[in-house]
N, C-alpha and C positions, 0 to 999 in steps of 0.2 A: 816441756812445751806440750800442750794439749795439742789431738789431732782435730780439735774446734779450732786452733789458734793457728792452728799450719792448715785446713778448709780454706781460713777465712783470707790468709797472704794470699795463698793460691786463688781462689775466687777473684779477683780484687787485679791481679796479675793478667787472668786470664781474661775478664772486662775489660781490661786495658787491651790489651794483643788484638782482641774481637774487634773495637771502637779503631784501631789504626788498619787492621787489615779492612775495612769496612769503609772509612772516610778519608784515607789516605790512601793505602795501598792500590784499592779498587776506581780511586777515579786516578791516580799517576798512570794503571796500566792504560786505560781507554783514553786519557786524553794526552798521555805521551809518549805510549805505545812503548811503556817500559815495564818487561814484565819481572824482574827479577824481584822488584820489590814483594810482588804478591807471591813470590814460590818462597823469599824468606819468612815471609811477614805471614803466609797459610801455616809454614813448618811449625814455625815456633808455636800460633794460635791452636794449630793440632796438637801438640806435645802439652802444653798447659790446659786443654780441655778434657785429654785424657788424663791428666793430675787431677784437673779438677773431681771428675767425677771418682777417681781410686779414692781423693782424699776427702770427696763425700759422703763412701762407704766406711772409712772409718772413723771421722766426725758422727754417723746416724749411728754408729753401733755403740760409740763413745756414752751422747748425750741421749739413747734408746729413742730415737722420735719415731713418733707413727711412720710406716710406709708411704703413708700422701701426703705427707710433710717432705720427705724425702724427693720423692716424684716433684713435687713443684718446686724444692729448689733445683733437684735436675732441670727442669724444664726450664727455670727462669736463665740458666745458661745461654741458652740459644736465642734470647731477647737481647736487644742491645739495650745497655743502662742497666739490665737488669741485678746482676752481679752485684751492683755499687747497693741496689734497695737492702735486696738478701742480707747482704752483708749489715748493712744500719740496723735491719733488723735482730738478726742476731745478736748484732754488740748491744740492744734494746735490751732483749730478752735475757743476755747475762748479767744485766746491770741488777735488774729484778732479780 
C-alpha cells in the first residue's frame, strides 16, 4: 500500500472526526451541557490530525510535490469539507 493510499484513508478519517467534533459534538456540549462528547470526539480528531499530517510527509516525499502543494493540502486540513475536495483531487490526479 502506497503512503498516497494510507494519506488519502487517513485524510478522509480525519474530515470526518473534524465534521462531528464541529456539528455534533460542539453544539451537544452548549446546548446540553454535556461535555464528555467533545473531550472524546477532540481526542480522537487530535490523534487523526496528527496522522494526518506524519502521513502527509510521507505521501509529499513519496509522490516529490512542490512544497506549496504540500502547504495547501496542510492547510486545507483545518477547513471543514476540506479533506473530502483534497482527497477527490488526488484520486483525479491519479486517474491521469
Amino acid at each position: 500500500m502506497s503512503s498516497l493510499s494510507i494519506f488519502r484513508k487517513v485524510a478522509i478519517a480525519e474530515g470526518i472526526s473534524y465534521l462531528l467534533l464541529l456539528f455534533i459534538a460542539m453544539p451537544v456540549k452548549y446546548i446540553f451541557h454535556y461535555k464528555e462528547l467533545v473531550k472524546y470526539t477532540g481526542w480522537a480528531h487530535g490523534l487523526l490530525f496528527v496522522l494526518y499530517a506524519a502521513t502527509l510527509v510521507l505521501a509529499w516525499q513519496e509522490q516529490k510535490w512542490k512544497f506549496g502543494k504540500a502547504v495547501l493540502i496542510f492547510l486545507a486540513s483545518l477547513l471543514p469539507f476540506m479533506p473530502f475536495i483534497v482527497d477527490k483531487k488526488l484520486k483525479d490526479e491519479r486517474a491521469l
